[in-house]
GUNUTI-44868 format. One record per residue: residue in three letters; chain; z, x, y of N, C-alpha, C, O in turn. Coordinates in nm, 3 decimals, decimal comma. Last residue first. Layout:
N
[r "ALA" "A" [Z X Y] [Z X Y] [Z X Y] [Z X Y]]
...
This chain:
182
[r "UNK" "A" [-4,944 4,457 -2,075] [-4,805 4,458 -1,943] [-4,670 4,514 -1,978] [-4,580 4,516 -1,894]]
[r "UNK" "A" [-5,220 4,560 -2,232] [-5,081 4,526 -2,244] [-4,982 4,519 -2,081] [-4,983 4,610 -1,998]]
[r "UNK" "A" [-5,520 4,397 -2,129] [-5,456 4,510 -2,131] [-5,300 4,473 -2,147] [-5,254 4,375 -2,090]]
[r "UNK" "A" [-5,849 4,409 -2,284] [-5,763 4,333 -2,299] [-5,629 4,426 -2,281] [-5,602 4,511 -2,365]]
[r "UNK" "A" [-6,091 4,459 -2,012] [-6,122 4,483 -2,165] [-5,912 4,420 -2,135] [-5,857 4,399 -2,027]]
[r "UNK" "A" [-6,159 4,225 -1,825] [-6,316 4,281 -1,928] [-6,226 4,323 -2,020] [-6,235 4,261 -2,126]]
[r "UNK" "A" [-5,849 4,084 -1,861] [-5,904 4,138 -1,758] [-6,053 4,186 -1,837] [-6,031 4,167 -1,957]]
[r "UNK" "A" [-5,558 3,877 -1,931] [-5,681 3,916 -1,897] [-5,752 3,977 -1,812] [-5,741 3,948 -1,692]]
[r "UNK" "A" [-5,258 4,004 -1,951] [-5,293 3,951 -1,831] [-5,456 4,001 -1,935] [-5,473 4,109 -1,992]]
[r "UNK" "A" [-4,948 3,962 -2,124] [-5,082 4,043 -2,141] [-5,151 3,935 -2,037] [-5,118 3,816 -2,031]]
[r "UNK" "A" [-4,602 4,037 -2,226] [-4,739 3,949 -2,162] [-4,830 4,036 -2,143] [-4,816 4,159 -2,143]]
[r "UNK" "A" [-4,366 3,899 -2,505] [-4,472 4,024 -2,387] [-4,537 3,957 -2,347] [-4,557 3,841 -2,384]]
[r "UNK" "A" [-4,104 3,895 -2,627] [-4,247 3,809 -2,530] [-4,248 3,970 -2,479] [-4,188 4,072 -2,445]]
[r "UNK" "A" [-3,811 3,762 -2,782] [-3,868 3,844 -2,776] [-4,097 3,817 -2,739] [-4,182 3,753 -2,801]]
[r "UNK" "A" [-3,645 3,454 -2,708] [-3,612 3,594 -2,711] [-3,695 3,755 -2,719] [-3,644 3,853 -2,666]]
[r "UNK" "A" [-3,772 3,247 -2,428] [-3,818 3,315 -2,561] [-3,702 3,440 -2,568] [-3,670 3,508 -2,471]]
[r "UNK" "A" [-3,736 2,990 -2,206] [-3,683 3,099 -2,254] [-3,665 3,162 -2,439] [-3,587 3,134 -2,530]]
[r "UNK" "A" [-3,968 2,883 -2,026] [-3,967 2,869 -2,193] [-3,858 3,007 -2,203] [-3,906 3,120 -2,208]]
[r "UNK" "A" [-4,030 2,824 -1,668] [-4,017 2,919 -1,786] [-3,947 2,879 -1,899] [-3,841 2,826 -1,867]]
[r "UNK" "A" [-4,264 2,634 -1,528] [-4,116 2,634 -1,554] [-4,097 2,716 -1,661] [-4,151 2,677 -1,765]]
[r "UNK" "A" [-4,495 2,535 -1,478] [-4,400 2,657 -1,379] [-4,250 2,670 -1,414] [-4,152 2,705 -1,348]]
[r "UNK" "A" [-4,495 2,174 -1,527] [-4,556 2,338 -1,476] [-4,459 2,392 -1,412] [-4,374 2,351 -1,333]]
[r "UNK" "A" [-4,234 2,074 -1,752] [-4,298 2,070 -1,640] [-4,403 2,173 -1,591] [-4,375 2,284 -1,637]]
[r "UNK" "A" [-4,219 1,975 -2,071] [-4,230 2,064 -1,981] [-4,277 2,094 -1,862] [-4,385 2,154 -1,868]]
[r "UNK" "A" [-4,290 1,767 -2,248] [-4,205 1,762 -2,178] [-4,167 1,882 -2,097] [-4,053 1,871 -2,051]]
[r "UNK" "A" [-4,533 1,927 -2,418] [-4,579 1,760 -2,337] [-4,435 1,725 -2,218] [-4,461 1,667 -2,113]]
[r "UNK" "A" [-4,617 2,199 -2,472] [-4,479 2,117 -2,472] [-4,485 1,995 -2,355] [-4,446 1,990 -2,238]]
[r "UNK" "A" [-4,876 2,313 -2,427] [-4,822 2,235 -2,551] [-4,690 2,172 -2,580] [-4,658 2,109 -2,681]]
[r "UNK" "A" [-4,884 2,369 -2,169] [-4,903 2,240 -2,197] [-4,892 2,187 -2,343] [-4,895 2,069 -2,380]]
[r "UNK" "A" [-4,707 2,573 -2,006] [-4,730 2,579 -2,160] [-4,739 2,427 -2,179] [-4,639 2,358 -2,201]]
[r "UNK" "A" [-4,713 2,829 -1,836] [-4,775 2,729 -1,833] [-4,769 2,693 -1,953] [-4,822 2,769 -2,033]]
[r "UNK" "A" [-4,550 3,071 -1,578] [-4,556 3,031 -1,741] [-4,650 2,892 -1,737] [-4,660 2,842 -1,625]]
[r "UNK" "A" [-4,655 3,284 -1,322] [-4,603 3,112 -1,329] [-4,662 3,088 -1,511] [-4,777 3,090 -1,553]]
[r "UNK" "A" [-4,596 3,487 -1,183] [-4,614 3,509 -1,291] [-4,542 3,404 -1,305] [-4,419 3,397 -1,305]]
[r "UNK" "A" [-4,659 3,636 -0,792] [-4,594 3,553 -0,882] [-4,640 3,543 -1,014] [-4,754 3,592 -1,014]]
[r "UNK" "A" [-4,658 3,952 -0,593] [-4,718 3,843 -0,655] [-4,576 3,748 -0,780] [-4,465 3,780 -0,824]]
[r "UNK" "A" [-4,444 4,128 -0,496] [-4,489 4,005 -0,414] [-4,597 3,920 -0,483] [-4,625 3,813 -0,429]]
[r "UNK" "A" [-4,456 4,267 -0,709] [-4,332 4,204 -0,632] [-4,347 4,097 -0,578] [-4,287 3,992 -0,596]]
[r "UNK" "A" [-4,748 4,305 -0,873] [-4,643 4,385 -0,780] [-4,548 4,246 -0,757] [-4,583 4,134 -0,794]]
[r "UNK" "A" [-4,807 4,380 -1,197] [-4,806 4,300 -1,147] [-4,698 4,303 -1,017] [-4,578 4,305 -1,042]]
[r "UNK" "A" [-4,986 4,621 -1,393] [-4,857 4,590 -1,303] [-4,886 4,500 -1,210] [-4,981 4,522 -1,134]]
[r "UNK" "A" [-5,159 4,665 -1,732] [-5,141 4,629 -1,563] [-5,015 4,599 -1,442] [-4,968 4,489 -1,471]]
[r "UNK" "A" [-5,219 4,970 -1,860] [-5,138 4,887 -1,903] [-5,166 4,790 -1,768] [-5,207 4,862 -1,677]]
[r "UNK" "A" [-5,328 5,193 -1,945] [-5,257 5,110 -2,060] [-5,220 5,020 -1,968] [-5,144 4,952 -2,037]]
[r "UNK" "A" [-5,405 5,336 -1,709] [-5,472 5,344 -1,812] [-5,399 5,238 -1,953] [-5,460 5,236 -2,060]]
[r "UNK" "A" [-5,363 5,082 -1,473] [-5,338 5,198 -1,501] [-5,397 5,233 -1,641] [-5,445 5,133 -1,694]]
[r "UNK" "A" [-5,393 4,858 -1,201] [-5,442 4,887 -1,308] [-5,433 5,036 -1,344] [-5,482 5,118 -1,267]]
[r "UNK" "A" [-5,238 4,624 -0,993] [-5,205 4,775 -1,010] [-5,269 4,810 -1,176] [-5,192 4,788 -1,270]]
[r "UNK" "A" [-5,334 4,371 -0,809] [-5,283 4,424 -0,937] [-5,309 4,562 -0,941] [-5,409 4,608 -0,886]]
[r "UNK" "A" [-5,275 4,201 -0,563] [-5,323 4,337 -0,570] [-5,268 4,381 -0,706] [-5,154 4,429 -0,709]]
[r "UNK" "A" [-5,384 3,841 -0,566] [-5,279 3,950 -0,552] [-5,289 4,093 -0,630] [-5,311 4,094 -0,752]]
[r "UNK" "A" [-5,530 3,617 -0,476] [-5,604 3,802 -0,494] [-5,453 3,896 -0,464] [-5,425 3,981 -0,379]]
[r "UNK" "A" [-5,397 3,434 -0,558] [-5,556 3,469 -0,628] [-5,587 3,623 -0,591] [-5,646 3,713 -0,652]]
[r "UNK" "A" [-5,021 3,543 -0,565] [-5,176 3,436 -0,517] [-5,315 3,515 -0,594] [-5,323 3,618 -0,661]]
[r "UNK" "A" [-4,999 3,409 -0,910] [-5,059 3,404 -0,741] [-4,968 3,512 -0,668] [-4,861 3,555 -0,712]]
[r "UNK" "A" [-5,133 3,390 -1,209] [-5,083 3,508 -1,175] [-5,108 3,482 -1,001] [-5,213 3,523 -0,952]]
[r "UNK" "A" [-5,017 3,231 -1,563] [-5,102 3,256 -1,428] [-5,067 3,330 -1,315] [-4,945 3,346 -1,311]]
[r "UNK" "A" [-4,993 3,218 -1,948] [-4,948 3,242 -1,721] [-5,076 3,242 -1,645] [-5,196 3,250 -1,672]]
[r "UNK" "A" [-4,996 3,047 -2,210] [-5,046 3,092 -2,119] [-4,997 3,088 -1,965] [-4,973 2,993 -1,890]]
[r "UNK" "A" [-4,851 3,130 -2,494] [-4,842 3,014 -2,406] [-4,927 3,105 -2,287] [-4,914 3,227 -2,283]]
[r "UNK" "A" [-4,775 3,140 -2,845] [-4,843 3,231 -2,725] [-4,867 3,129 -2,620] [-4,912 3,025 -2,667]]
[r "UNK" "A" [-4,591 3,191 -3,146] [-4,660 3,103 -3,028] [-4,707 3,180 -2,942] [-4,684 3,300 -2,955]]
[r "UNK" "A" [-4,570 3,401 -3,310] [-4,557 3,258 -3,347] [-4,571 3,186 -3,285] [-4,573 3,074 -3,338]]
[r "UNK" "A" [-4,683 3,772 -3,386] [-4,677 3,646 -3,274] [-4,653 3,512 -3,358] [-4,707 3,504 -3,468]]
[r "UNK" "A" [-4,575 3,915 -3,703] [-4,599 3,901 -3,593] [-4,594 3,775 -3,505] [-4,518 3,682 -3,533]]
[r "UNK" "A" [-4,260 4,135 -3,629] [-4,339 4,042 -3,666] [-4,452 3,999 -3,636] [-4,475 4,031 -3,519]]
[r "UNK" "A" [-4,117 4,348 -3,522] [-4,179 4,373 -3,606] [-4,270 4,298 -3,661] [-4,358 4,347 -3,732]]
[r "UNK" "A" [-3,937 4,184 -3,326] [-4,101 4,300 -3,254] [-4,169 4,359 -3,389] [-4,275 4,419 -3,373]]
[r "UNK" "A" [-3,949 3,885 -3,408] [-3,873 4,012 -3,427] [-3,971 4,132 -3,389] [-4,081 4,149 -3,442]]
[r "UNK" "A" [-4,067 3,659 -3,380] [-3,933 3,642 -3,364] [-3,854 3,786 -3,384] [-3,732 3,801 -3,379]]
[r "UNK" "A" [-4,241 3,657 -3,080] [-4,214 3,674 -3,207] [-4,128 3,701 -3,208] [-4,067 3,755 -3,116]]
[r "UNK" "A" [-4,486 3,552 -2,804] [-4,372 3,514 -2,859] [-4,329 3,567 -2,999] [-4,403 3,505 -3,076]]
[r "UNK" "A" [-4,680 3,629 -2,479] [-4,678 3,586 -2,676] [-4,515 3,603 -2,724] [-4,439 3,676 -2,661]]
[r "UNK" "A" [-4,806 3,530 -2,316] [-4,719 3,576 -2,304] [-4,650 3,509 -2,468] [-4,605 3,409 -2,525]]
[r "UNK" "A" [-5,139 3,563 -2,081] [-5,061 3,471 -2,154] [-4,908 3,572 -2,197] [-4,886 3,674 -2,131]]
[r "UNK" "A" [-5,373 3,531 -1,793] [-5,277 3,621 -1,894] [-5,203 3,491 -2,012] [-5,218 3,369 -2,014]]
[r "UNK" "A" [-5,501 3,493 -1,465] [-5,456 3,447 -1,650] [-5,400 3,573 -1,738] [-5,403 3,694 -1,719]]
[r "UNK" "A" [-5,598 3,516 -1,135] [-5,578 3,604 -1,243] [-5,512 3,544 -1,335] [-5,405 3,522 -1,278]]
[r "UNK" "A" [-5,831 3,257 -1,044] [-5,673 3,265 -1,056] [-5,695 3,395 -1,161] [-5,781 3,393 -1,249]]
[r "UNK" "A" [-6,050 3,160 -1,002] [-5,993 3,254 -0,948] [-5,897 3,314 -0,979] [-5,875 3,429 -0,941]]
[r "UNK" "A" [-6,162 2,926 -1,121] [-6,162 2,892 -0,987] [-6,073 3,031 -0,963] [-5,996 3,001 -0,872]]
[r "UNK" "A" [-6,194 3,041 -1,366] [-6,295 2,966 -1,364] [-6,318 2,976 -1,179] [-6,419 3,010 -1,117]]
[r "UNK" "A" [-5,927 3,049 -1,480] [-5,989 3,190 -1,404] [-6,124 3,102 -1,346] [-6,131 3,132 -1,227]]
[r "UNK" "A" [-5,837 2,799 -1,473] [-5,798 2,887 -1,379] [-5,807 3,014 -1,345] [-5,755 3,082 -1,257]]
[r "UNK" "A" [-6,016 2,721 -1,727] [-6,043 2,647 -1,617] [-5,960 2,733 -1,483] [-6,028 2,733 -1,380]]
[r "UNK" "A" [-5,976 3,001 -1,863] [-6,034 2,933 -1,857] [-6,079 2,876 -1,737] [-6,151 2,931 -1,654]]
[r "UNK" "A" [-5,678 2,943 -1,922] [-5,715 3,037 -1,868] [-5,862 3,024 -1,865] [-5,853 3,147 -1,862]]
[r "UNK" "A" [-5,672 2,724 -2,073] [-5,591 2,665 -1,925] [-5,611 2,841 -1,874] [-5,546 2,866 -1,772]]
[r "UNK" "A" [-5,806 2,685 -2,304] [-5,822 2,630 -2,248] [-5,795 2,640 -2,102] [-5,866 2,587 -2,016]]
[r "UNK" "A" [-5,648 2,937 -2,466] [-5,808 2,962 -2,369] [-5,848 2,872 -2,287] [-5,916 2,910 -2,192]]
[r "UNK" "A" [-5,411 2,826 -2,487] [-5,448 2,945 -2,384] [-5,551 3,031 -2,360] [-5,566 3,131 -2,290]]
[r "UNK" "A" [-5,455 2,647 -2,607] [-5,426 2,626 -2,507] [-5,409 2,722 -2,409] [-5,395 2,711 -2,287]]
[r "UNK" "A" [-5,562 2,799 -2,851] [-5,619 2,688 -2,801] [-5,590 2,686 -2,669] [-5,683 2,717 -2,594]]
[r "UNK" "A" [-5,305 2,861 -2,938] [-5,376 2,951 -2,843] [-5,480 2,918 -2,833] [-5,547 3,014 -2,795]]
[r "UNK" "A" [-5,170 2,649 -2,992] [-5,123 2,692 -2,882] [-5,230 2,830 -2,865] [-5,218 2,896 -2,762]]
[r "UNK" "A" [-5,415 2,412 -3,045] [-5,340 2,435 -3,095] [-5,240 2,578 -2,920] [-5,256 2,577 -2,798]]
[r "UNK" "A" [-5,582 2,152 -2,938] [-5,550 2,218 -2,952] [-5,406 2,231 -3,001] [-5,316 2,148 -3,009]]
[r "UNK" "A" [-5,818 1,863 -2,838] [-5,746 1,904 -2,934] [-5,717 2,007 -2,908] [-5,802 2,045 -2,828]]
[r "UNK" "A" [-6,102 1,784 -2,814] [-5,942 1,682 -2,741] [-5,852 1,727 -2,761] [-5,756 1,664 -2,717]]
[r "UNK" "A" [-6,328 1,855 -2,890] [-6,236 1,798 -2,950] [-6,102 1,714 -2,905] [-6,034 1,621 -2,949]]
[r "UNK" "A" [-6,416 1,933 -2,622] [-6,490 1,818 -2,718] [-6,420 1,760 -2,813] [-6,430 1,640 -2,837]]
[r "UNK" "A" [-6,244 2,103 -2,509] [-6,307 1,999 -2,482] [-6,364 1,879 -2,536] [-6,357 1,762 -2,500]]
[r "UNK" "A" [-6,295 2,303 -2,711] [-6,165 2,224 -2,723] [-6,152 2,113 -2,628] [-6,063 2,030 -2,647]]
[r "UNK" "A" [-6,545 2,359 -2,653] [-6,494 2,304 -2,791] [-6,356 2,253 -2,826] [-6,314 2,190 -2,923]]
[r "UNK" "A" [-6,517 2,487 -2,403] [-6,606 2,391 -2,422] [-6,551 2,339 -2,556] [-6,494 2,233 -2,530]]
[r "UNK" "A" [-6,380 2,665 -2,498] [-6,313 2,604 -2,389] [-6,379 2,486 -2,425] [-6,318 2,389 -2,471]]
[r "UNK" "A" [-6,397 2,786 -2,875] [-6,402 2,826 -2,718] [-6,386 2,709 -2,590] [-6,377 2,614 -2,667]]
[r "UNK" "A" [-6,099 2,827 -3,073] [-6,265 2,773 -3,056] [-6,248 2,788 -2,874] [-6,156 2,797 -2,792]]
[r "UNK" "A" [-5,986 2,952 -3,371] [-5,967 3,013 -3,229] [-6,137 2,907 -3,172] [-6,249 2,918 -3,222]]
[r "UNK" "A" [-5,711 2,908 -3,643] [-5,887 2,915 -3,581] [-5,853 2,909 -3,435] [-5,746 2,877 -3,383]]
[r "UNK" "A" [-5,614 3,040 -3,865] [-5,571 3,052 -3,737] [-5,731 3,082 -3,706] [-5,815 3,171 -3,718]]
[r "UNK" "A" [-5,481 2,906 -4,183] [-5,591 2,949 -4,106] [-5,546 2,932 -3,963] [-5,466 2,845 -3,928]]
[r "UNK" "A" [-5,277 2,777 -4,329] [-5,273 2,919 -4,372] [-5,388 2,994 -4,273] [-5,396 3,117 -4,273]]
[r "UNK" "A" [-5,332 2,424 -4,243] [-5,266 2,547 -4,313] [-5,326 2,712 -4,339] [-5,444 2,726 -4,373]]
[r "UNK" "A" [-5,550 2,410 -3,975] [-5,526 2,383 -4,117] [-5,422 2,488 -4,162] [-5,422 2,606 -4,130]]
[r "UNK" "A" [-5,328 2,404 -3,621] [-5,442 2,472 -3,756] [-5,421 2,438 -3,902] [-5,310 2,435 -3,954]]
[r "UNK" "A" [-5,192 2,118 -3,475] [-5,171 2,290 -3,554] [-5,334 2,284 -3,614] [-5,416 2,196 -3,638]]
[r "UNK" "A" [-5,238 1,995 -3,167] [-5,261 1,941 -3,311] [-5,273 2,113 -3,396] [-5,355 2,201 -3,367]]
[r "UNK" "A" [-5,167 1,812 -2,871] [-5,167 1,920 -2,965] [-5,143 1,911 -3,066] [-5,049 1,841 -3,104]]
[r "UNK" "A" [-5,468 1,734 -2,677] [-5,346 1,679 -2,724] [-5,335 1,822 -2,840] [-5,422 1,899 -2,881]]
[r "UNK" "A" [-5,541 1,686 -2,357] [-5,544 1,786 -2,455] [-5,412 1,747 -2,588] [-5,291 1,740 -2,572]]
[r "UNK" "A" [-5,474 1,546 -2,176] [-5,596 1,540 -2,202] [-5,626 1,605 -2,351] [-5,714 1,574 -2,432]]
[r "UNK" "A" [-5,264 1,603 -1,982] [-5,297 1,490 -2,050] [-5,396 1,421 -2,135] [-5,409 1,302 -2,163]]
[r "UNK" "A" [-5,225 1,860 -2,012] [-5,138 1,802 -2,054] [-5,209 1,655 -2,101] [-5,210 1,606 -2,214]]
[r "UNK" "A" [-5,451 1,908 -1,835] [-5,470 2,001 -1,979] [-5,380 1,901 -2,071] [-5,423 1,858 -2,178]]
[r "UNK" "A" [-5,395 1,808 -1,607] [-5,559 1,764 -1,669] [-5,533 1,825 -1,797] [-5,609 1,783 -1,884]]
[r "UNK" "A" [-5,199 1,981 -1,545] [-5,180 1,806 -1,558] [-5,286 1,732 -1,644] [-5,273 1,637 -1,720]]
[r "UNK" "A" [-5,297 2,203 -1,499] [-5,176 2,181 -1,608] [-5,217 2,063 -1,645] [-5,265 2,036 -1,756]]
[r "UNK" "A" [-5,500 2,157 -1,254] [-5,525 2,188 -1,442] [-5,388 2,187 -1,506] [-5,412 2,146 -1,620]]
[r "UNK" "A" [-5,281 2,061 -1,079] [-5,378 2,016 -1,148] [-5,491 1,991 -1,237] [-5,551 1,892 -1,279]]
[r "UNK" "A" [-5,100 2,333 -1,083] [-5,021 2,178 -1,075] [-5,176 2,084 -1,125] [-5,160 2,035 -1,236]]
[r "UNK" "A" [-5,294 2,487 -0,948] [-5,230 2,490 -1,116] [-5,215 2,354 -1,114] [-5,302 2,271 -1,139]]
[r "UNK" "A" [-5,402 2,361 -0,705] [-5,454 2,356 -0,780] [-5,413 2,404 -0,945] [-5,479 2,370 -1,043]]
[r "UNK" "A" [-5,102 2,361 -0,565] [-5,158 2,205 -0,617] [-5,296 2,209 -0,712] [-5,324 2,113 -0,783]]
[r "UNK" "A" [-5,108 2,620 -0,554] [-5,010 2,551 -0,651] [-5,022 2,429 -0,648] [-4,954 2,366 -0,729]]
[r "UNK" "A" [-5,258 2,683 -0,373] [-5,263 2,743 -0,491] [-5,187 2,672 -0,609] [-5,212 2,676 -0,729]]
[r "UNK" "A" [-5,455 2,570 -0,096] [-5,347 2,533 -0,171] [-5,347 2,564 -0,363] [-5,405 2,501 -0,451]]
[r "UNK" "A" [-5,682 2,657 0,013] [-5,631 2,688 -0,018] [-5,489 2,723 -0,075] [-5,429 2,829 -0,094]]
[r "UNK" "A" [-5,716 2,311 0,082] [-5,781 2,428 0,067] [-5,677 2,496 0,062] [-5,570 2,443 0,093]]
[r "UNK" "A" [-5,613 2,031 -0,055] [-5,605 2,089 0,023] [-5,648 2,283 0,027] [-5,584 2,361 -0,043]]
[r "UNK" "A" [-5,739 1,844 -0,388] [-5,634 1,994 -0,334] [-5,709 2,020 -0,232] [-5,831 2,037 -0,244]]
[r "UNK" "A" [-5,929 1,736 -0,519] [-5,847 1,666 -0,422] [-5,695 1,737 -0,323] [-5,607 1,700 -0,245]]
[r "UNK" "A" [-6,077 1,916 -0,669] [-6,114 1,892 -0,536] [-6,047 1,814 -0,444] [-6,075 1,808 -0,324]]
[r "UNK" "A" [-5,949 1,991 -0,942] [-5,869 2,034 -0,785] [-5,946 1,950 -0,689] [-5,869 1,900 -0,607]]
[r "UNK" "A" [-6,192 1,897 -1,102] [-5,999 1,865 -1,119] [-5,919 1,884 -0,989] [-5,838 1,802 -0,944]]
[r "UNK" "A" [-6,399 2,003 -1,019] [-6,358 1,880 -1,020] [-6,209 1,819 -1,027] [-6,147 1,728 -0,973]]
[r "UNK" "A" [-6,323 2,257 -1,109] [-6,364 2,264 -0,922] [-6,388 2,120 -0,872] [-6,397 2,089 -0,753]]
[r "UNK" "A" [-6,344 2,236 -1,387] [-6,201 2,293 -1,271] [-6,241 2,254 -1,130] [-6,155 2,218 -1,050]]
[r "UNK" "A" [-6,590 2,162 -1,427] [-6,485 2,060 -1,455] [-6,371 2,142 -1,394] [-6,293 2,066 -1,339]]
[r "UNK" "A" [-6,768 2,365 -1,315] [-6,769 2,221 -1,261] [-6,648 2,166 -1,290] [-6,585 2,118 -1,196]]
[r "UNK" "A" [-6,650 2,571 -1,488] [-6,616 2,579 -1,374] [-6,691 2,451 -1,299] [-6,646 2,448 -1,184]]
[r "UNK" "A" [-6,760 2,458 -1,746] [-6,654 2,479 -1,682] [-6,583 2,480 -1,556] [-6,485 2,413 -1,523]]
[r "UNK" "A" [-7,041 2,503 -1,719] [-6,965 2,391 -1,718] [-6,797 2,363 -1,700] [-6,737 2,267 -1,650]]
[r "UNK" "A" [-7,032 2,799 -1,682] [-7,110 2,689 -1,502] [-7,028 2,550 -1,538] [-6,966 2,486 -1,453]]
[r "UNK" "A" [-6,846 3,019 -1,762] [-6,913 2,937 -1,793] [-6,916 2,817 -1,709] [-6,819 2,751 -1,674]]
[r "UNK" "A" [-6,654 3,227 -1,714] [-6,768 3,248 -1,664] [-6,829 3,108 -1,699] [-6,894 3,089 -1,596]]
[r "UNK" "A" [-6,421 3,105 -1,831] [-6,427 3,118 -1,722] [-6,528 3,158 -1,615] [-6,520 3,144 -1,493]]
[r "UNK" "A" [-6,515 3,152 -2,137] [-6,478 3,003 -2,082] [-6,472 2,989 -1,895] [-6,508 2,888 -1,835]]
[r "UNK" "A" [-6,527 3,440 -2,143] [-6,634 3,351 -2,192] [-6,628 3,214 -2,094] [-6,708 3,181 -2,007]]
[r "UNK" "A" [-6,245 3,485 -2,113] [-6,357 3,519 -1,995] [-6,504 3,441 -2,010] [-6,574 3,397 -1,919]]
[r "UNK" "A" [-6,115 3,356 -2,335] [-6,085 3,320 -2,209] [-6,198 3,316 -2,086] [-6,233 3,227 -2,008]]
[r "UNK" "A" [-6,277 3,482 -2,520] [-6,274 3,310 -2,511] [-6,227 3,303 -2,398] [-6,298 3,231 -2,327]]
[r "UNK" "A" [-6,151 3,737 -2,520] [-6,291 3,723 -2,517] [-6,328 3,628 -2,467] [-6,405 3,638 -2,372]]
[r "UNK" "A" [-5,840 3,681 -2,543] [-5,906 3,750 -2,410] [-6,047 3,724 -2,374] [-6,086 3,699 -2,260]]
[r "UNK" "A" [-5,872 3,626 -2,818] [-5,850 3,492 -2,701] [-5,855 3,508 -2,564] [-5,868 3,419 -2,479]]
[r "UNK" "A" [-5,958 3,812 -2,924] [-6,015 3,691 -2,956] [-6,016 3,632 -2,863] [-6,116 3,583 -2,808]]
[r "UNK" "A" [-5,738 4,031 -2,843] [-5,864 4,055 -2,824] [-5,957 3,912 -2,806] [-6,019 3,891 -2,701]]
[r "UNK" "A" [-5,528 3,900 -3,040] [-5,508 3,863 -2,849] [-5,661 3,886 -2,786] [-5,712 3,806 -2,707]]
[r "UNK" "A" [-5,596 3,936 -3,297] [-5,616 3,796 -3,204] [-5,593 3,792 -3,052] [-5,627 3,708 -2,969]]
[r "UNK" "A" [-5,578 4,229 -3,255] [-5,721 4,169 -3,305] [-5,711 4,006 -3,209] [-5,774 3,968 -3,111]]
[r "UNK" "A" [-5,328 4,241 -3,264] [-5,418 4,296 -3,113] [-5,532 4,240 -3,144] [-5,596 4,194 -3,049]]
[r "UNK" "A" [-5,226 4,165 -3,463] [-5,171 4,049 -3,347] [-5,290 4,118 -3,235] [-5,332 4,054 -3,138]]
[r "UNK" "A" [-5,201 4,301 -3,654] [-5,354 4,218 -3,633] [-5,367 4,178 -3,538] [-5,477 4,146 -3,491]]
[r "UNK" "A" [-4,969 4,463 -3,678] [-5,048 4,494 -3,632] [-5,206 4,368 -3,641] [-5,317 4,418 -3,622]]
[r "UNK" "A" [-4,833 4,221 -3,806] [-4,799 4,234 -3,681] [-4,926 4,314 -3,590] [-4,976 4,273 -3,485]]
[r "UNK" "A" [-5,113 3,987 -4,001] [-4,993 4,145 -3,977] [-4,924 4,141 -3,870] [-4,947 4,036 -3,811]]
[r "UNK" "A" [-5,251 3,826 -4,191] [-5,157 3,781 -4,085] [-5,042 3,925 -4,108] [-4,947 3,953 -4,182]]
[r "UNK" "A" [-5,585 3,909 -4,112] [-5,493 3,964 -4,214] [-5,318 3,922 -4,148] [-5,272 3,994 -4,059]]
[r "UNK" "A" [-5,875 3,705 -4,072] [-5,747 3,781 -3,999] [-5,629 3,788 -4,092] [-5,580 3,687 -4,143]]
[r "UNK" "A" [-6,127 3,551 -4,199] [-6,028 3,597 -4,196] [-5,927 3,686 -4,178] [-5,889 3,750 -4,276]]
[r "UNK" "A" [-6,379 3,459 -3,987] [-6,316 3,560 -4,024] [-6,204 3,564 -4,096] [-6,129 3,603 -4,006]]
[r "UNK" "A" [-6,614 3,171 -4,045] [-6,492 3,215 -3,982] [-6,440 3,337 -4,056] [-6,448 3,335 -4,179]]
C-alpha cells in the first residue's frame, strides 16, 4: 500500500483512486450480475426503485467500520464485498459501482471542514435520469436543470435514500474515464 501524504492538495490523488475503483467496479461482469440481481424486482425503467435498491442492499449489507489509524485504505467493489465492510470512501466505490454497473451517471461529494483542509468524509450521488445530457467542458461537468443529483450515504444507517446531509463546505465530482471537478 502507498502512502498518501494527508494534504489538502493530495485530496486529488485520492479522489483519482476512488474514480479508478469506481469504473473498475462498474465495468466488472461480477458486479454487474449482483446490481442487475438487486433491481430485478424493479419495474422497467423505474429509476428510483432501482437506487432505492442498491442503497438498501448497501445499507444492509455493508457495515461501517473506519481505517486502521493514521491509514486511508481504498479496496475495490469486489473486496468490500467480501469483507462486509467499509469505510466512507469504501462506500463510494461500493454504491458507484453497482449504479454505474446498471447506468446510472455516479459522482460523489466530499466534505471539509475548511477549503483549506483536507476531505473528512465523502459520500456518494447519483445522477437521473440515466441518460441525462451532461454538459462536458474542459474542467469541469455541468449537470443541466432537468437532471437530478440524489446524495446517497449508506454510512449513516439512519438516513434515508435521497435525502441530503447538510455539509458546510462540499464539492462534487461526477465520475467519468478521466476524474472531473463540478
Amino acid at each position: 500500500m502507498k502512502a498518501i501524504p494527508f494534504s489538502y492538495t493530495g485530496d486529488l490523488d485520492r479522489q483519482q483512486i476512488l474514480a479508478d475503483l469506481v469504473v473498475k467496479g462498474s465495468t466488472s461482469p461480477k458486479i454487474r450480475k449482483l446490481a442487475t440481481q438487486i433491481v430485478r424486482h424493479c419495474p422497467s425503467y423505474d429509476e428510483m426503485c432501482e437506487i432505492q435498491s442498491i442503497y438498501n442492499f448497501i445499507r444492509d449489507n455493508i457495515r461501517y467500520v473506519e481505517d486502521p489509524k493514521w491509514v486511508d485504505s481504498y479496496h475495490s467493489a469486489e473486496r468490500i464485498l467480501e469483507l462486509g465492510s467499509a469505510d466512507c470512501d469504501d462506500f463510494v466505490v461500493i454504491t458507484g459501482s453497482l449504479l454505474g454497473a446498471i447506468g446510472f451517471p455516479v459522482g460523489a461529494k466530499i466534505v471539509a471542514k475548511r477549503a483549506d483542509m483536507p476531505f473528512h468524509h465523502i459520500y456518494p450521488i447519483v445522477i437521473t435520469p440515466k441518460r441525462c445530457p451532461l454538459k462536458i467542458t474542459k474542467s469541469k461537468v455541468i449537470v443541466p436543470s432537468e437532471c437530478k443529483i440524489y446524495p446517497l450515504d449508506p454510512s449513516v444507517k439512519s438516513l434515508p435514500c435521497c435525502k441530503e446531509v447538510p455539509h458546510a463546505k462540499e464539492q462534487t465530482f461526477i465520475y467519468l474515464p478521466r476524474f472531473l471537478v463540478l
